[in-house]
Backbone bond lengths (Angstrom), bond angles and torsions (degrees), N, CA, C in turn:
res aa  C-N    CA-C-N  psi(-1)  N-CA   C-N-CA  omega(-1)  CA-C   N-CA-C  phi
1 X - - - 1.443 - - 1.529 109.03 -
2 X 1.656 125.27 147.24 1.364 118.76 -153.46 1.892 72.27 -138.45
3 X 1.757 94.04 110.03 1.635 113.80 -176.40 1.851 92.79 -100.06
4 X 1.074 101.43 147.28 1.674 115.77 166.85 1.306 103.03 -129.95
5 X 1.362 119.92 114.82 1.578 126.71 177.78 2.024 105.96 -104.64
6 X 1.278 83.19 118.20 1.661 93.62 -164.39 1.613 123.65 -124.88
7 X 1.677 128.93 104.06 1.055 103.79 -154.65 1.816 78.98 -153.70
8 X 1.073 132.17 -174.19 1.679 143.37 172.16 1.424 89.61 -75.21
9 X 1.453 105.62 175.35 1.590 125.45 161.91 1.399 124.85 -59.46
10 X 1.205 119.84 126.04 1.743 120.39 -172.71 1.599 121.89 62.11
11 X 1.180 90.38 44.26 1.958 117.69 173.82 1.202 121.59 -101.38
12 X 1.038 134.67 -2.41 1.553 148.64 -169.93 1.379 122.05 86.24
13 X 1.606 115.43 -7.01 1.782 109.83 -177.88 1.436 111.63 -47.30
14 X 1.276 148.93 -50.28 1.305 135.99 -165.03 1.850 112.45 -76.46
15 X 1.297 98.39 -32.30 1.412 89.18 161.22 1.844 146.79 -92.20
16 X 1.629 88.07 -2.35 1.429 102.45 167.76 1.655 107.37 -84.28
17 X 1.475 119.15 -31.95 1.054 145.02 -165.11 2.012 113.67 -68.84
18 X 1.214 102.27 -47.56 1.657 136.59 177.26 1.310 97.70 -83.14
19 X 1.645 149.42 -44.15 1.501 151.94 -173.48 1.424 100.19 -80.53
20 X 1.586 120.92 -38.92 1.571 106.12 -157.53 1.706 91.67 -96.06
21 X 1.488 125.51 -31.30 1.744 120.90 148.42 0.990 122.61 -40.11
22 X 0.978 127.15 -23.49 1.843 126.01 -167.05 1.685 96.21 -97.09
23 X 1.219 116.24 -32.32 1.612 102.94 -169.28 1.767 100.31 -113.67
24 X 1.587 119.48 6.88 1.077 126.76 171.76 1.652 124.10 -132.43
25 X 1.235 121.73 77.69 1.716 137.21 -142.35 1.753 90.17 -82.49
26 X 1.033 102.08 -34.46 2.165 107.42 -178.96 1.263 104.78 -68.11
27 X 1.202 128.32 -26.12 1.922 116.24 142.44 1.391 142.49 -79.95
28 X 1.423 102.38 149.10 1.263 126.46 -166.84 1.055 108.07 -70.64
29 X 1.421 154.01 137.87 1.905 131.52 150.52 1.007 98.20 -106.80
30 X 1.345 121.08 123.72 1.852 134.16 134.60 1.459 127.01 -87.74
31 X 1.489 89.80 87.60 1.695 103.63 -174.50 1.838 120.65 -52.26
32 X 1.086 99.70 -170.73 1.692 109.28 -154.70 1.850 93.41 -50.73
33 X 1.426 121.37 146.18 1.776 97.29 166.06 1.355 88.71 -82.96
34 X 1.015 173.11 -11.49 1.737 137.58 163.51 1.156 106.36 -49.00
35 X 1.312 148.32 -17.87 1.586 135.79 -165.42 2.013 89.57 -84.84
36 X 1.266 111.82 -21.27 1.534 99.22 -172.20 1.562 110.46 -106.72
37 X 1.326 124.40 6.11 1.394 131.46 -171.70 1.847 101.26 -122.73
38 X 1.455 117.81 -12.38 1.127 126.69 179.96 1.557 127.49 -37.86
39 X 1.346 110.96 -20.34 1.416 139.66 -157.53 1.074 118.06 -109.44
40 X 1.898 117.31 -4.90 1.471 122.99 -138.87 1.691 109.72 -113.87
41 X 1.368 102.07 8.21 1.291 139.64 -155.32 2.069 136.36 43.80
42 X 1.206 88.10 49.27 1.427 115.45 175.14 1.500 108.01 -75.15
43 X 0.864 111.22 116.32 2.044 139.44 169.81 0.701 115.99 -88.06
44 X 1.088 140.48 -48.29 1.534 144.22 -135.62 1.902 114.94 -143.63
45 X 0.853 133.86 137.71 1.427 138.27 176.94 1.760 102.92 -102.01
46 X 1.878 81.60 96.37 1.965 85.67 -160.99 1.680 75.16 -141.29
47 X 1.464 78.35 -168.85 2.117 95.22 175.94 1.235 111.48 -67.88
48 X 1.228 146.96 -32.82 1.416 140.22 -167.62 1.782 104.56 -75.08
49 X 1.612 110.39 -34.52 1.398 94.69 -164.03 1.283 115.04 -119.85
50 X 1.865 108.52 35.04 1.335 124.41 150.78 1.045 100.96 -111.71
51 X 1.664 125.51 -25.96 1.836 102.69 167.44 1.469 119.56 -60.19
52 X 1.140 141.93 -17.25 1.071 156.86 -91.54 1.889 92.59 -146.88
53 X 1.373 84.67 -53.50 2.057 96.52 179.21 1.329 97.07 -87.18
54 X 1.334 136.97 -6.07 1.256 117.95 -162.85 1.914 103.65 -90.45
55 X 1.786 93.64 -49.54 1.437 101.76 -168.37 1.741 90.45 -63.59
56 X 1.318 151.99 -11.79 1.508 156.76 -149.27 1.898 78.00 -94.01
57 X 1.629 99.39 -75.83 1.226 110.69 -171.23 1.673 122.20 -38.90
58 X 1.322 105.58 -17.04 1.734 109.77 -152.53 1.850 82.65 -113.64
59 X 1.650 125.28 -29.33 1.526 89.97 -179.68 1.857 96.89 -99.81
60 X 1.426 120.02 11.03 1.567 102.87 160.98 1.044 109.40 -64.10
61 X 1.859 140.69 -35.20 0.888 114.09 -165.52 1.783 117.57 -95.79
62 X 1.509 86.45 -6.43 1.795 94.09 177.08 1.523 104.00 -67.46
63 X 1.442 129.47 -29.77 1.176 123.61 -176.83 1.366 132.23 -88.32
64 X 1.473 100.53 0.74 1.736 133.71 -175.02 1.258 101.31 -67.53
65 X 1.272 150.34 99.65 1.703 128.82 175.88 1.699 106.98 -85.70
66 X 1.478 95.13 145.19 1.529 99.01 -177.42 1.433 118.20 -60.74
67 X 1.217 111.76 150.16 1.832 112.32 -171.02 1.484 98.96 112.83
68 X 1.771 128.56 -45.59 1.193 135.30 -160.51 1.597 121.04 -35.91
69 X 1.223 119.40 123.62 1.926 98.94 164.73 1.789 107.34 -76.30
70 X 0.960 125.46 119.01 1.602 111.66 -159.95 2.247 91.15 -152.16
71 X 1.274 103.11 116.41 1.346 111.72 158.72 1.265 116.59 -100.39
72 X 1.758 115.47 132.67 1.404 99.63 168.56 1.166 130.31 -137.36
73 X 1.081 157.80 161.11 1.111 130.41 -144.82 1.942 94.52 -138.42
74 X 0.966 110.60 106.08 1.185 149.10 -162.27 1.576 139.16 57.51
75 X 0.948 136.46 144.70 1.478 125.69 -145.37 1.841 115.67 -131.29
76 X 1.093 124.77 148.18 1.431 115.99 -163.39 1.861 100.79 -33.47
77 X 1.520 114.96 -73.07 1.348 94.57 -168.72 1.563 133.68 -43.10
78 X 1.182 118.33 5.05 1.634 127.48 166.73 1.188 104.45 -67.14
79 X 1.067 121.43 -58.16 1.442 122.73 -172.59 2.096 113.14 -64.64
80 X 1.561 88.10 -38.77 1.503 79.18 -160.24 1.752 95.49 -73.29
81 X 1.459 115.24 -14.05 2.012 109.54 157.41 1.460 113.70 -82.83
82 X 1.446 116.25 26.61 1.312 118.29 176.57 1.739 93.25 -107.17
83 X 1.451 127.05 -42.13 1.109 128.37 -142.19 1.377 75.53 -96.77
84 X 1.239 137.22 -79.91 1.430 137.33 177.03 1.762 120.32 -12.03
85 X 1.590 113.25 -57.80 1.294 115.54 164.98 1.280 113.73 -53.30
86 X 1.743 145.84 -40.61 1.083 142.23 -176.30 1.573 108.95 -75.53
87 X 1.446 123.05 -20.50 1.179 132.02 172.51 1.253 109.13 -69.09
88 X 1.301 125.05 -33.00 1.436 132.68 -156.41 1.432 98.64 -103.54
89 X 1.175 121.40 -43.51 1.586 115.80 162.67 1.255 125.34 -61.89
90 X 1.672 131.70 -42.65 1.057 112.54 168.95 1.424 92.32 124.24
91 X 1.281 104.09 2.60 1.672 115.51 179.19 1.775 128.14 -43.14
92 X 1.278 111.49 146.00 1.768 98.72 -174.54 1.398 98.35 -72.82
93 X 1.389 117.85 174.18 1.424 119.87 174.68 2.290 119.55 67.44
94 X 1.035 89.45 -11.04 1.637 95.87 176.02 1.602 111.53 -62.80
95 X 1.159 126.02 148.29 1.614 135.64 -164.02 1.273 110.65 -150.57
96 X 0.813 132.40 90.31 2.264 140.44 176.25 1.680 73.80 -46.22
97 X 1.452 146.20 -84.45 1.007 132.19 -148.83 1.087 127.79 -46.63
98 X 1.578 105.20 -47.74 1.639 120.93 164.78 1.525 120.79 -41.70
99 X 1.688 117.88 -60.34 0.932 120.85 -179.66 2.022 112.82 -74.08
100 X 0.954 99.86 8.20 1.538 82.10 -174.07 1.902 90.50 -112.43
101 X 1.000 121.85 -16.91 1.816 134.30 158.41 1.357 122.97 -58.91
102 X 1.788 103.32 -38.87 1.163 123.99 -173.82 1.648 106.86 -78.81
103 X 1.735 116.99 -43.50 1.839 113.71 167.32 1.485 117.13 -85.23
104 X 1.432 103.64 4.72 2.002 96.48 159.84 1.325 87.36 -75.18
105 X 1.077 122.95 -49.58 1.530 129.09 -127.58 2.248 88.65 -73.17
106 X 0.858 91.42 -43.54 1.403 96.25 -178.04 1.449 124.55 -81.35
107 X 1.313 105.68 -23.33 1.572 119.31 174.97 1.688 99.03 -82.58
108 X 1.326 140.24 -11.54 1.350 115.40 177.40 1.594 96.46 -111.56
109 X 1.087 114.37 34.36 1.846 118.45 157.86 0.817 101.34 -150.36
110 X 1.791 132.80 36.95 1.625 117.56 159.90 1.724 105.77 -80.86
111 X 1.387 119.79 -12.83 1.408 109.44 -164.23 1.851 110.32 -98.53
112 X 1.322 88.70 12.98 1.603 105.54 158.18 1.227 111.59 -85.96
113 X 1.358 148.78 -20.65 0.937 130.94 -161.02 1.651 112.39 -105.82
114 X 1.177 146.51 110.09 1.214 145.45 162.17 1.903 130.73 -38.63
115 X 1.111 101.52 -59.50 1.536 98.19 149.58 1.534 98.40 -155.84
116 X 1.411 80.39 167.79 1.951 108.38 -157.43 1.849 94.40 -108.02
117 X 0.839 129.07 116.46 1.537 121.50 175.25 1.762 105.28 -106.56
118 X 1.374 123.44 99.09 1.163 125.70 161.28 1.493 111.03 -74.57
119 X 2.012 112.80 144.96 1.306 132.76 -163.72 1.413 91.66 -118.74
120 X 1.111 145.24 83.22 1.580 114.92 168.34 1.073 125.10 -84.73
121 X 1.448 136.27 -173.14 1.553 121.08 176.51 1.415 90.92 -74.86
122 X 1.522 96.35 173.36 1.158 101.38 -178.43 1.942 98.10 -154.68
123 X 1.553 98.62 121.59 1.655 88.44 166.88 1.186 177.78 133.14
124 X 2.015 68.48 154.46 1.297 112.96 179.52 1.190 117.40 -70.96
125 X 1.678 104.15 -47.11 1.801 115.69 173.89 1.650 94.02 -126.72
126 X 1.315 108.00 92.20 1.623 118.93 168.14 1.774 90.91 -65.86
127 X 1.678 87.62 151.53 1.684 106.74 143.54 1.417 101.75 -112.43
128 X 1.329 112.88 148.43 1.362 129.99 169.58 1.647 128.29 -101.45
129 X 1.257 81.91 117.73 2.234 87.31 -175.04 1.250 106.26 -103.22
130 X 1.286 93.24 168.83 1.460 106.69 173.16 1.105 139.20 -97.55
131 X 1.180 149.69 153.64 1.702 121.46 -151.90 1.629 114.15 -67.81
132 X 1.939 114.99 -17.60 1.117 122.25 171.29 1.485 133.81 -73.87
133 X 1.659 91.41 3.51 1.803 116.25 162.69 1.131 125.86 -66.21
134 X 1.916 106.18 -20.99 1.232 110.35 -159.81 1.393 124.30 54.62
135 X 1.583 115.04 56.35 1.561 118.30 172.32 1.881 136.18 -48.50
136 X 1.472 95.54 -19.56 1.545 114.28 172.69 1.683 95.82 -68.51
137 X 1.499 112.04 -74.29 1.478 100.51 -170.21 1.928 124.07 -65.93
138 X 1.240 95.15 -8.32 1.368 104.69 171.29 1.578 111.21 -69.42
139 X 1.573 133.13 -57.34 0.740 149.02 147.80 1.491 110.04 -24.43
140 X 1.068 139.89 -54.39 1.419 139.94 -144.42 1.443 105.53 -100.07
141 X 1.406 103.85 -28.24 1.710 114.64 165.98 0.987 121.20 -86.42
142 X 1.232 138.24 -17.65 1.282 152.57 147.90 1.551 114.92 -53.98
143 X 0.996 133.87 -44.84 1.330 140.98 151.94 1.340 149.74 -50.18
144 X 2.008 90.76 -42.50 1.417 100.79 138.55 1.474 161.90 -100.05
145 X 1.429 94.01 4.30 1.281 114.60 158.12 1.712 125.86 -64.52
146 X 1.424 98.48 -52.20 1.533 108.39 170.21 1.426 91.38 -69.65
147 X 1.379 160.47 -37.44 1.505 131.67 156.30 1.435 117.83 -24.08
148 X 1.641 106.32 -73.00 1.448 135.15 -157.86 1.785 98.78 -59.46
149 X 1.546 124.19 -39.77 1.296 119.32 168.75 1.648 109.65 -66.44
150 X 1.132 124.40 -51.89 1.410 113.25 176.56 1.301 125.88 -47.63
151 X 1.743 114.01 -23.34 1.478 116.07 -176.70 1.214 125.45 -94.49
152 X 1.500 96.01 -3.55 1.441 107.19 -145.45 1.694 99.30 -88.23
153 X 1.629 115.59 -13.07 1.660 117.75 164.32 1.957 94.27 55.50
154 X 1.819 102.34 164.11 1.316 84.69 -162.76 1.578 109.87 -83.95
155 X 1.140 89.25 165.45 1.893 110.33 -164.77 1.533 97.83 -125.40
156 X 1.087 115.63 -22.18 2.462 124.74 168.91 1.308 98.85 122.31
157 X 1.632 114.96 -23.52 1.317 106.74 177.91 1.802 120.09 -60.63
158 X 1.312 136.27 169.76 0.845 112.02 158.88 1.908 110.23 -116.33
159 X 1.088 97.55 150.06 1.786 102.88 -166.86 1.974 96.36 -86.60
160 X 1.652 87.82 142.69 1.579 84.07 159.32 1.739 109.00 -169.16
161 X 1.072 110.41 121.97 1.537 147.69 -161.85 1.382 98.04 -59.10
162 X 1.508 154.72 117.88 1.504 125.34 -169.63 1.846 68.20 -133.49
163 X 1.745 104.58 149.40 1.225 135.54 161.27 1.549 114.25 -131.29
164 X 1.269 107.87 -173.07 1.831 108.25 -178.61 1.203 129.78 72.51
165 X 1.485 139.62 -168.51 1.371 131.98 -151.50 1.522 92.71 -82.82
166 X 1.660 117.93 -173.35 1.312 110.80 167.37 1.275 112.91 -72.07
167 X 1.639 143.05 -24.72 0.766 162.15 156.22 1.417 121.97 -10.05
168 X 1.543 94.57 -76.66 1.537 120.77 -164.82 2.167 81.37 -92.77
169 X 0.862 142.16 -34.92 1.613 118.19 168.66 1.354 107.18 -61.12
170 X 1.187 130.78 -47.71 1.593 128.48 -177.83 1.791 96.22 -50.55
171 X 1.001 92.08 -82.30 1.882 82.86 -174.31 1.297 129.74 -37.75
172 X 1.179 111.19 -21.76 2.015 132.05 170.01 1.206 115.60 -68.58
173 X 1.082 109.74 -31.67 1.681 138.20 -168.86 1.818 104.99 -96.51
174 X 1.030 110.88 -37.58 1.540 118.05 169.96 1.452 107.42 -65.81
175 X 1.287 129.92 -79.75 1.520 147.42 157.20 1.742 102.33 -4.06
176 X 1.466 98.49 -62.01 1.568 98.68 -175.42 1.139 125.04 -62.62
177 X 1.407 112.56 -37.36 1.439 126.87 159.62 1.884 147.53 -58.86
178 X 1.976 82.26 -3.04 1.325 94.28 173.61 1.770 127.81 -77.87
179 X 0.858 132.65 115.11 1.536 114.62 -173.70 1.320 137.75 -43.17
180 X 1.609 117.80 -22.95 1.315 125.85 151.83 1.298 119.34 -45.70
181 X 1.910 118.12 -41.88 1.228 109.89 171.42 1.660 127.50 -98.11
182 X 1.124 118.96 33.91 1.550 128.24 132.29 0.996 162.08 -0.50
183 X 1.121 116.23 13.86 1.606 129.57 -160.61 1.425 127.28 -118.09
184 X 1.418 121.86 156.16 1.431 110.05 -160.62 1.407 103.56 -88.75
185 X 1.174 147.01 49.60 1.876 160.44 169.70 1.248 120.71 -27.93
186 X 0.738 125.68 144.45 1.839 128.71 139.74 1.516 112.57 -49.53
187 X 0.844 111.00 156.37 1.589 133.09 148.51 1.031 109.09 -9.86
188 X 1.758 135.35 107.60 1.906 126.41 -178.29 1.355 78.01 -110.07
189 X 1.643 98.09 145.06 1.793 101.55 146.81 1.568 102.49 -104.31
190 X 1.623 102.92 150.11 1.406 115.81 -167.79 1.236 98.44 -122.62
191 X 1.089 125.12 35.75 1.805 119.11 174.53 1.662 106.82 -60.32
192 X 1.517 85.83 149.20 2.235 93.30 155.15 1.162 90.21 -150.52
């Protein structure tokens, strides 16, 4: 199964991501693409260096072959609620062209993905940033992502909404992952 764990910055993906690896060794993790573009000399959290993770993001999954056990930790549509939030802020560097290149770009590798696990904030159990998180665009991607899943109608993946401690998402996230539960769905919310 080829999981995309997808949420804003400081949402819990690396640690839902690292917990459900640790008790599941027959998956793959393909960590954040900023850990592989880190070097590339990006400053700034602008349009160039979410276009940048996206096309990264869009041939991890071209290179994913179906059947794969494969976790990943964030997936083209992250980015294209990255470009959207900077649109919506008013951000320098934002492009309607870019971003509308950027959801082809992601819509012809959504049917790689098996299920999509959205993280949103949540809260009930906030994480807390620091103002050098940039909480406005954190916020704003967070907002539009859960847009971009609502619009996104089905694509084969199946969508699923995870809330609650890391705990109780790991176990939500297990459940989903069983093959009995399989199915091509809408949008579940998985709160506890």
């Amino acid at each position: 199964m080829r999981i995309v764990v997808s949420g804003t910055h400081a949402s819990g993906k690396s640690t839902l991501i690292s917990d459900f690896a640790s008790r599941h060794p027959e998956y793959d993790v393909l960590g954040d693409p900023f850990e592989e573009i880190a070097d590339e000399g990006f400053v700034d959290l602008d349009a160039a260096l979410f276009r940048a993770q996206l096309e990264l993001a869009v041939l991890r999954l071209e290179e994913t072959a179906e059947g794969s056990n494969v976790i990943v930790e964030r997936g083209p549509m992250d980015f294209v609620a990255y470009l959207t939030a900077l649109d919506r802020l008013g951000r320098h560097g934002r492009s309607s062209a870019s971003l509308r290149a950027g959801l082809a770009r992601a819509e012809a590798v959504a049917d790689r993905i098996d299920l999509w696990v959205l993280l949103p904030l949540d809260d009930g159990n906030p994480i807390t940033v620091s103002e050098d998180e940039d909480p406005a665009l954190r916020a704003a991607m967070n907002d539009a992502l859960l847009d971009l899943a609502d619009d996104a109608g089905p694509t084969g993946a199946r969508v699923v909404e995870l809330t609650g401690d890391p705990t109780a998402r790991l176990l939500t996230l297990e459940r989903a992952v069983e093959p009995s539960r399989r199915t091509n769905s809408p949008i579940e919310s998985a709160g506890i």
